[in-house]
VOPAGU-2260 file (C-alpha; in pm, 1 decimal, decimal comma):
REM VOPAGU-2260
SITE   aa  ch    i         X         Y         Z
SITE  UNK   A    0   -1412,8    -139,1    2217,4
SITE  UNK   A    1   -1173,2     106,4    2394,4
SITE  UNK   A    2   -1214,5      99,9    2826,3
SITE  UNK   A    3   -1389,0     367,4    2960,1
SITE  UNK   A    4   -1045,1     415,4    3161,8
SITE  UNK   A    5    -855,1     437,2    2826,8
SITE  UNK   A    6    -832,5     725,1    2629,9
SITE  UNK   A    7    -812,9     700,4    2245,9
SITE  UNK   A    8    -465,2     721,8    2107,7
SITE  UNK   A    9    -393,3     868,2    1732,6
SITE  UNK   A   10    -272,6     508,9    1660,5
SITE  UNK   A   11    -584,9     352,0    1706,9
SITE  UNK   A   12    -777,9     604,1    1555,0
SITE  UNK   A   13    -551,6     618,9    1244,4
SITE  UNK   A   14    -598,0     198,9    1218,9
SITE  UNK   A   15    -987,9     191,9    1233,8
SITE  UNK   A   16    -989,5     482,2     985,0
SITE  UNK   A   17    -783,8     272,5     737,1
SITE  UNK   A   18   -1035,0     -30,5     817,3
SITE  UNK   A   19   -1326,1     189,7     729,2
SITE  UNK   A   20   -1143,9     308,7     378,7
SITE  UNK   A   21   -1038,6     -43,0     323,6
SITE  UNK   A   22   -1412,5    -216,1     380,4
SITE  UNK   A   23   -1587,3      62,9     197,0
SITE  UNK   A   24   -1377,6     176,7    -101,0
SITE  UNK   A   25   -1394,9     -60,0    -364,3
SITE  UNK   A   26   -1191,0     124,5    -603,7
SITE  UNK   A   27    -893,0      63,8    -332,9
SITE  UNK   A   28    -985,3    -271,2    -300,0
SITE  UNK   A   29    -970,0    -318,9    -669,1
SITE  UNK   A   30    -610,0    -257,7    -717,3
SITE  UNK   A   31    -317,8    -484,7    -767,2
SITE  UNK   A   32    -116,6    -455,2    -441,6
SITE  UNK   A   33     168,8    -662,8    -485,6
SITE  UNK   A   34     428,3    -380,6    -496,2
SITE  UNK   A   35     352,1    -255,3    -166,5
SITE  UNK   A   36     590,6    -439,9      65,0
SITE  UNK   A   37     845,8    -261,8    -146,0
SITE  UNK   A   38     798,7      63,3     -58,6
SITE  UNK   A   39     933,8     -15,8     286,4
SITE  UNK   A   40    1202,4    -280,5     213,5
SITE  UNK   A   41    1522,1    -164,1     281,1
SITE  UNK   A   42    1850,2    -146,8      70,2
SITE  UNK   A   43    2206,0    -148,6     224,9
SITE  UNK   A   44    1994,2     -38,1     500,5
SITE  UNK   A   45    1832,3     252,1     361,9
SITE  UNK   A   46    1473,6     282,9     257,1
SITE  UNK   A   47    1384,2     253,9     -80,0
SITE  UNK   A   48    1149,8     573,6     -88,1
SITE  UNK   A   49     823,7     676,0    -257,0
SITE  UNK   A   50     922,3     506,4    -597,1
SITE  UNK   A   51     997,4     172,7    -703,8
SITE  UNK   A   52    1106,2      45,8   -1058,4
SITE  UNK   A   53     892,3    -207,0   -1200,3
SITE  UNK   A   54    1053,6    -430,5   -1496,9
SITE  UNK   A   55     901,5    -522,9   -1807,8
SITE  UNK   A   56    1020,5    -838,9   -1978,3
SITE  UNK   A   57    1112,6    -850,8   -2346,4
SITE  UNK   A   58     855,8    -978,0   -2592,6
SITE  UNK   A   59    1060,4   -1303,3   -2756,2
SITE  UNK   A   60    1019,2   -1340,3   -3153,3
SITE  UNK   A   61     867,7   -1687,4   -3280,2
SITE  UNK   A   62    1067,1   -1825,9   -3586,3
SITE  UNK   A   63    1008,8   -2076,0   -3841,1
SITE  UNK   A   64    1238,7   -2364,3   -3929,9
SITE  UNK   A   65    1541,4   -2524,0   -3789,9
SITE  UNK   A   66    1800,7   -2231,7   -3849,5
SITE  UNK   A   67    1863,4   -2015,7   -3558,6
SITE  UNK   A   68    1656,3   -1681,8   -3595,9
SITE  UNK   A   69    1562,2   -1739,4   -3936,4
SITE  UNK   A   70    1920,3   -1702,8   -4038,2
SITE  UNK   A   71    1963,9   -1387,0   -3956,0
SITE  UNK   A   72    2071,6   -1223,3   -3613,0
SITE  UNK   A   73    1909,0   -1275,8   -3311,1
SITE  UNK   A   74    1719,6    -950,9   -3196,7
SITE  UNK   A   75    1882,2    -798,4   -2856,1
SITE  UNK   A   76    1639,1    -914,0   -2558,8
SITE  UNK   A   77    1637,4    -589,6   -2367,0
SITE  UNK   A   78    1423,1    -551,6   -2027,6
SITE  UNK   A   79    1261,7    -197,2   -1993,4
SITE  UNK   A   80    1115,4     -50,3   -1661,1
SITE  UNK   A   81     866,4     183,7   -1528,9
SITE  UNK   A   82     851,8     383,9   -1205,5
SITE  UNK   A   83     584,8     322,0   -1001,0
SITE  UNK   A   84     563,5     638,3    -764,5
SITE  UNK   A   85     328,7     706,6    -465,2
SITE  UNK   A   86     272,4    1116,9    -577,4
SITE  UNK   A   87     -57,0    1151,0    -426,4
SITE  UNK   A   88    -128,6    1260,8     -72,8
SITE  UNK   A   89    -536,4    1350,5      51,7
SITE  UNK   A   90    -639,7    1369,1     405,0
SITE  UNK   A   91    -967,1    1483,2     611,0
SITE  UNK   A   92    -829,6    1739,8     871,8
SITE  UNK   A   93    -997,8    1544,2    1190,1
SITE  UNK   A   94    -985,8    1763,5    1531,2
SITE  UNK   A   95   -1087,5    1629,7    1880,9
SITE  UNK   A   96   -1075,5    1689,1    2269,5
SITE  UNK   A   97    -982,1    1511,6    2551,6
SITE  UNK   A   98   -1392,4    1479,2    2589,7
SITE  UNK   A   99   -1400,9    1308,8    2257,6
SITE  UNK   A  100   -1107,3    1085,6    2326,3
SITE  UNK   A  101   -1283,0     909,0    2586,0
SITE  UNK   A  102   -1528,3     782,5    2396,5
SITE  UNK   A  103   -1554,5     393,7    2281,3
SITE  UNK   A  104   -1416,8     314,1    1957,7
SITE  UNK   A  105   -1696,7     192,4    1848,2
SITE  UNK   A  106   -1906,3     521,3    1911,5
SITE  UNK   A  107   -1589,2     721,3    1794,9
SITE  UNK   A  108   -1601,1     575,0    1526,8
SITE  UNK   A  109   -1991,0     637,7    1389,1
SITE  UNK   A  110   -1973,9    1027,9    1516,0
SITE  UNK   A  111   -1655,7    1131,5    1335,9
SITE  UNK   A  112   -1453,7     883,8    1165,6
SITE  UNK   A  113   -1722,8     764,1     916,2
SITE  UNK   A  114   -1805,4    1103,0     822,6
SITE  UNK   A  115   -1436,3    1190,0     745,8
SITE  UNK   A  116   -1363,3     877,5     592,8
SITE  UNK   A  117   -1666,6     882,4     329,2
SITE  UNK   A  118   -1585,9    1222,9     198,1
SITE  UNK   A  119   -1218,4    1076,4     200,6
SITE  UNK   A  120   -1354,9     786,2      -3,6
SITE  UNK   A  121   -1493,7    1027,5    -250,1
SITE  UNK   A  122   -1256,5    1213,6    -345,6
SITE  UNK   A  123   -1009,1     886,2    -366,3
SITE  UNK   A  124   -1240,3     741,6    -606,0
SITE  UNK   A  125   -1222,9    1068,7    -796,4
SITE  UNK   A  126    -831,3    1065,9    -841,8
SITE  UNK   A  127    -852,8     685,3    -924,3
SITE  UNK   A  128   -1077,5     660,2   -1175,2
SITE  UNK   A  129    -964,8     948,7   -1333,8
SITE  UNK   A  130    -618,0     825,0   -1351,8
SITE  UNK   A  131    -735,8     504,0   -1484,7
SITE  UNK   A  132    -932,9     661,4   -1771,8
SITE  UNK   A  133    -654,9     867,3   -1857,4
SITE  UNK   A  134    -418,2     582,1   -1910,1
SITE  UNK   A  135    -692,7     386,4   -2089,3
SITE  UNK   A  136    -693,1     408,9   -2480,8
SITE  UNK   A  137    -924,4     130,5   -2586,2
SITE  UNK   A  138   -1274,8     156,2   -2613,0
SITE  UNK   A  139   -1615,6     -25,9   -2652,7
SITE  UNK   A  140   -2000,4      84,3   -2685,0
SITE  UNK   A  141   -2083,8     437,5   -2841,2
SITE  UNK   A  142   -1964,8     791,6   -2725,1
SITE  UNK   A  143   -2238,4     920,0   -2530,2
SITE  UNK   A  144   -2480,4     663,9   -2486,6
SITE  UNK   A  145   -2556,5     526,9   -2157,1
SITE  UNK   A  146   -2484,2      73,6   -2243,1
SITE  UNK   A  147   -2822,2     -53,2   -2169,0
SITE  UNK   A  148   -2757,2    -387,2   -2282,4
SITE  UNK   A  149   -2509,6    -624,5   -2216,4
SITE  UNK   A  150   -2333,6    -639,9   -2558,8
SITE  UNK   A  151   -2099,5    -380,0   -2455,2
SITE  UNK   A  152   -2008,7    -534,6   -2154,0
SITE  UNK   A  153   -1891,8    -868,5   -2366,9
SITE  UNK   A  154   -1715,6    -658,4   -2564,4
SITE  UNK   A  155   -1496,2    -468,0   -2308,1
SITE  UNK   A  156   -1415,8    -874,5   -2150,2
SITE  UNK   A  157   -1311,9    -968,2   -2508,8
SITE  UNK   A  158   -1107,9    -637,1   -2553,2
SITE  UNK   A  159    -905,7    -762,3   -2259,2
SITE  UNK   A  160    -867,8   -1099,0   -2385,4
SITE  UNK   A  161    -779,1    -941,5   -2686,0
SITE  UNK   A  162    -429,8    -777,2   -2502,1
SITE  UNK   A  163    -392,0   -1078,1   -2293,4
SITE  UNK   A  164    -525,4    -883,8   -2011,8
SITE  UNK   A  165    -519,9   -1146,7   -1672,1
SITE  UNK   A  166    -879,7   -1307,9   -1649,8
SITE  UNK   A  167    -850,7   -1314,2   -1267,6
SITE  UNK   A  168    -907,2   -1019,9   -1145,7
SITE  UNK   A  169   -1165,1    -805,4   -1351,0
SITE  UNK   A  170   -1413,6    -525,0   -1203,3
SITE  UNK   A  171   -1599,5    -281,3   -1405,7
SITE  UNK   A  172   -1662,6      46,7   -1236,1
SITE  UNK   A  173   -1980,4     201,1   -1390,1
SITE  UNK   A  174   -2223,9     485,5   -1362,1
SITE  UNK   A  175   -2584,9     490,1   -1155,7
SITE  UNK   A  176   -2737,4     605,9   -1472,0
SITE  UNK   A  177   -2570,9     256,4   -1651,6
SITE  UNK   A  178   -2694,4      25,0   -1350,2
SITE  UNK   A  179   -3036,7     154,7   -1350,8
SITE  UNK   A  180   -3047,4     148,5   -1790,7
SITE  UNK   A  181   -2919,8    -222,3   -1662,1
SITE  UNK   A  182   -3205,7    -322,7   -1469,6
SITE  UNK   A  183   -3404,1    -528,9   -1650,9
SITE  UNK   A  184   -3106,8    -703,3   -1808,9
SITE  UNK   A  185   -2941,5    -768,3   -1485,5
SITE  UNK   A  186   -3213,4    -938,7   -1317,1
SITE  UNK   A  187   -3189,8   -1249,6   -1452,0
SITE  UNK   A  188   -2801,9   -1213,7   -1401,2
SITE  UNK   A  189   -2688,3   -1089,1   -1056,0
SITE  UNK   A  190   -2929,7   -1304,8    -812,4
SITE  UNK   A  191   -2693,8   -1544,8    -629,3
SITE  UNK   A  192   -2711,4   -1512,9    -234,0
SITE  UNK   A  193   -2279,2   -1373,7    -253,5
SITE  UNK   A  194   -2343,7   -1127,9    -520,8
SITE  UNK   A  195   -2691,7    -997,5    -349,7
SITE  UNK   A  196   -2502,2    -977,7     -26,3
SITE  UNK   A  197   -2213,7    -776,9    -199,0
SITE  UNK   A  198   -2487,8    -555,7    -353,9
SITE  UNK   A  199   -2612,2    -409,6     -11,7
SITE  UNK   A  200   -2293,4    -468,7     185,2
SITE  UNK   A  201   -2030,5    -377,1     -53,7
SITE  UNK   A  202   -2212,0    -153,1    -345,5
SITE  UNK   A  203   -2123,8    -431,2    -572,0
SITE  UNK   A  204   -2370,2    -541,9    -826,5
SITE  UNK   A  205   -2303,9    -859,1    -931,3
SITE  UNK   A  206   -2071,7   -1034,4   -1226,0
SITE  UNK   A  207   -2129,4   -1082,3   -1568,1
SITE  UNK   A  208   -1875,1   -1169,4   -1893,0
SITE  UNK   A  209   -1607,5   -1209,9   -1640,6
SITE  UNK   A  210   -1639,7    -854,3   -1472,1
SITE  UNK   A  211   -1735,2    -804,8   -1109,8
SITE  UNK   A  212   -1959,3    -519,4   -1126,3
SITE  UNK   A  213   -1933,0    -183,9    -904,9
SITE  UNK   A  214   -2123,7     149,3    -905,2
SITE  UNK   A  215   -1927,6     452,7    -889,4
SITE  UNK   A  216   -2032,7     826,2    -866,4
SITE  UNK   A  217   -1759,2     932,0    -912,7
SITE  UNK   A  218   -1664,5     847,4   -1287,5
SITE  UNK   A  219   -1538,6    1109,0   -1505,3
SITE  UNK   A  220   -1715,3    1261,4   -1798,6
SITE  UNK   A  221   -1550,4    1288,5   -2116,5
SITE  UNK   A  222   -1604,4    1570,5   -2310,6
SITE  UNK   A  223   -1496,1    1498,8   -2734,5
SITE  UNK   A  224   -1379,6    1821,9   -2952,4
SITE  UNK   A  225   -1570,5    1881,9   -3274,1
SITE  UNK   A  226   -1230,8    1777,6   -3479,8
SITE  UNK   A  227   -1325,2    1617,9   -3829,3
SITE  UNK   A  228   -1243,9    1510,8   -4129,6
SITE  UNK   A  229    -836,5    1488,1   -4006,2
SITE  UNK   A  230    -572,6    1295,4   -4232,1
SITE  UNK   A  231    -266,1    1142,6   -4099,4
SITE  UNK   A  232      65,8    1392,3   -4271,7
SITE  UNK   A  233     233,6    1137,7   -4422,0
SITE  UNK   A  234     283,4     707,8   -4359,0
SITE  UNK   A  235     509,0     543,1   -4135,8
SITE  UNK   A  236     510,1     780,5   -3821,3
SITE  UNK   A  237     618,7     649,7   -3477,1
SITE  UNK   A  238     617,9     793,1   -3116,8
SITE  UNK   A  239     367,4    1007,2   -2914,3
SITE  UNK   A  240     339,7    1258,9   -3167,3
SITE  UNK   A  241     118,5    1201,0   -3473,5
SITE  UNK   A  242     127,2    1504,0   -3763,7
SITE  UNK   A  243    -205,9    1553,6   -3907,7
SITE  UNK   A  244    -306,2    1780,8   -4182,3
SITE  UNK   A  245    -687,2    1878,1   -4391,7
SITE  UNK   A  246    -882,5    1845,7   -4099,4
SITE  UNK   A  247   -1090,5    2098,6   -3896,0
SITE  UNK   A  248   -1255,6    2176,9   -3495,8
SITE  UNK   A  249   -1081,6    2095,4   -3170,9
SITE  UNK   A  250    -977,2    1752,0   -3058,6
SITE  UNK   A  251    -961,6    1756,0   -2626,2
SITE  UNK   A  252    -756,5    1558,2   -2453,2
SITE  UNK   A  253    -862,1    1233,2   -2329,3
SITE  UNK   A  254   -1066,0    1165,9   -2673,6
SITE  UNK   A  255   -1000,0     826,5   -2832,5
SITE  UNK   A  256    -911,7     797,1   -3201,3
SITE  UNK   A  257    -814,2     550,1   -3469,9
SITE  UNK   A  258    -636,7     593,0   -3772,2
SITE  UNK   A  259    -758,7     436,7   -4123,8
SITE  UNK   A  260    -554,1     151,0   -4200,1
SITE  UNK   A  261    -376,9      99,5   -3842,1
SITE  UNK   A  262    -471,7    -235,3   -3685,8
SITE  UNK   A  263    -456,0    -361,2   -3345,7
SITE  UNK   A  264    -186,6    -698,6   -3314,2
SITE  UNK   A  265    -177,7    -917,3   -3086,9
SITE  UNK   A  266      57,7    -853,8   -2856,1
SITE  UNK   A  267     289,9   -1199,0   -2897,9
SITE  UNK   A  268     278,0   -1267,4   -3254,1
SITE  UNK   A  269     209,6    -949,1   -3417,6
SITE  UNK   A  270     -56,6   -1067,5   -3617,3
SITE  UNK   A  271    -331,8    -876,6   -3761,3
SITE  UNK   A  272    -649,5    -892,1   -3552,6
SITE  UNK   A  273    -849,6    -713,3   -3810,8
SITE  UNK   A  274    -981,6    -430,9   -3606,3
SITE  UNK   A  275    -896,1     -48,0   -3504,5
SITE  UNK   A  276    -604,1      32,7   -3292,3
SITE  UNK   A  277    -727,1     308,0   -3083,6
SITE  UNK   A  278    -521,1     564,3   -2942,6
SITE  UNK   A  279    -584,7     848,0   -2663,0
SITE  UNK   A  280    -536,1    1220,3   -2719,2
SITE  UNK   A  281    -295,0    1298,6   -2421,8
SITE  UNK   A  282    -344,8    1722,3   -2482,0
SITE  UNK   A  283    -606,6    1953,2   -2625,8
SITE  UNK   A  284    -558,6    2025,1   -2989,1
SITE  UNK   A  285    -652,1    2363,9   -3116,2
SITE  UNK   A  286    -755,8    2226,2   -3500,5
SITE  UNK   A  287    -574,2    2250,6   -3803,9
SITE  UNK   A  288    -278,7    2123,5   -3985,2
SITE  UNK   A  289     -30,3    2026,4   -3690,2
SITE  UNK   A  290      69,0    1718,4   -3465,8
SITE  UNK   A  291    -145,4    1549,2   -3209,8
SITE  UNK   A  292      -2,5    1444,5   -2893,3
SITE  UNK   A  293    -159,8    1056,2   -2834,1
């Protein structure tokens, strides 16, 4: 609590206004952190910037027998990278007197900070989960039905144990309409004194299958083309791109697909799992004979 002979400094203002987006913002609180100290280390003595290269190790190859690689040539172990890149910037514009800067934190913090930080939160959450759906091509449930029992929600934990997906840290961020279709279900679930706490402290609901449950409303809505009746141009195609041919209506971006035939593997061994490999449309498709961006 500041001194009534202190006046407010941006610095403390700017630290309880991260506190509030920290406690209240479980999207934020959701995400793998461990890349942030490198933002700021420093090189040769220069910072590193807003991007930092993360590196992917190579996928070994199992082989059978006592001869080395099957007899054949080893295959090259190369390490690829990604950039990770901090290339969004939001702020609440947050203006104040001399009158206001004498007030306690605590009472500071109530009359304008909350209010800036919650419409702050919002649209955070927005940007979030939209990026996260976006980069997300596997799917469970039907298209446009609100999961109202838990099957679905088994089947989204086994899809991630299906990738080797970490079992540690797992949180499923789902609609109002979804918790309330829930409610019945969940009641025999999500009743120990933690999880009711985190309920009304934290907006989180509870955990089931190995998910830690949050409501959002924020989520984005997915809109699906009326594309049908598509055939893949020809066998064997790699890439982004996939040519397509006999088919007819629009396909948006951010719809899911499969393709007859074309198997998920698991991700080590390459064996067959038996079931769809789905793949995201990454830009609207007009219809027609042509090639899909996924």
């Amino acid at each position: 609590m500041a001194n009534i002979n202190q006046a407010l400094t941006h610095q403390m203002i700017a630290r309880e206004a991260a506190k509030i987006l920290w406690e209240e913002n479980s999207v934020v609180r959701n995400i793998n952190l461990d890349r942030e100290v490198e933002f700021s280390e420093e090189v040769n003595g220069y910072k590193k910037g807003d991007s930092v290269r993360v590196m992917i190790p190579p996928t070994p190859v199992t082989y059978t027998g006592s001869n080395f690689a099957g007899g054949g040539a080893a295959p090259a172990v190369n390490e690829t990278s990604v950039n990770l890149t901090v290339d969004q910037q939001l702020h609440v514009p947050l203006t104040f007197t001399a009158k206001e800067k004498k007030l306690e934190l605590s009472r500071f913090r109530e009359r304008f900070l909350r209010p800036a930080m919650s419409s702050l939160n919002s649209k955070i959450n927005q940007v979030l989960l939209a990026s996260m759906v976006a980069q997300t091509s596997n799917v469970v449930g039907t298209w446009g039905t609100v999961p109202a029992t838990r099957t679905p929600w088994r089947n989204a934990s086994s899809m991630l144990d299906r990738f080797l997906a970490p079992e540690d840290e797992r949180f499923a961020h789902f609609s109002v309409d979804a918790n309330d279709a829930l409610a019945e279900a969940n009641a025999p679930l999500f009743h120990t004194a933690d999880e009711l706490r985190g309920e009304f402290s934290e907006n989180a609901v509870g955990k089931f299958a190995g998910l830690e449950f949050h409501k959002q409303l924020s989520l984005p809505v997915q809109t699906n083309g009326a594309g049908a009746g598509y055939t893949v141009n020809a066998a064997g195609q790699t890439g982004t791109t996939l040519a397509v041919t006999a088919g007819t209506g629009a396909i948006t971006a951010g719809s899911i697909i499969s393709i007859a035939g074309v198997n998920a593997v698991h991700p080590i061994t390459g064996a067959d799992m038996g079931v769809p490999r789905y793949f995201r449309v990454t830009a609207n498709y007009a219809g027609g004979a042509g090639n899909v961006q996924i």
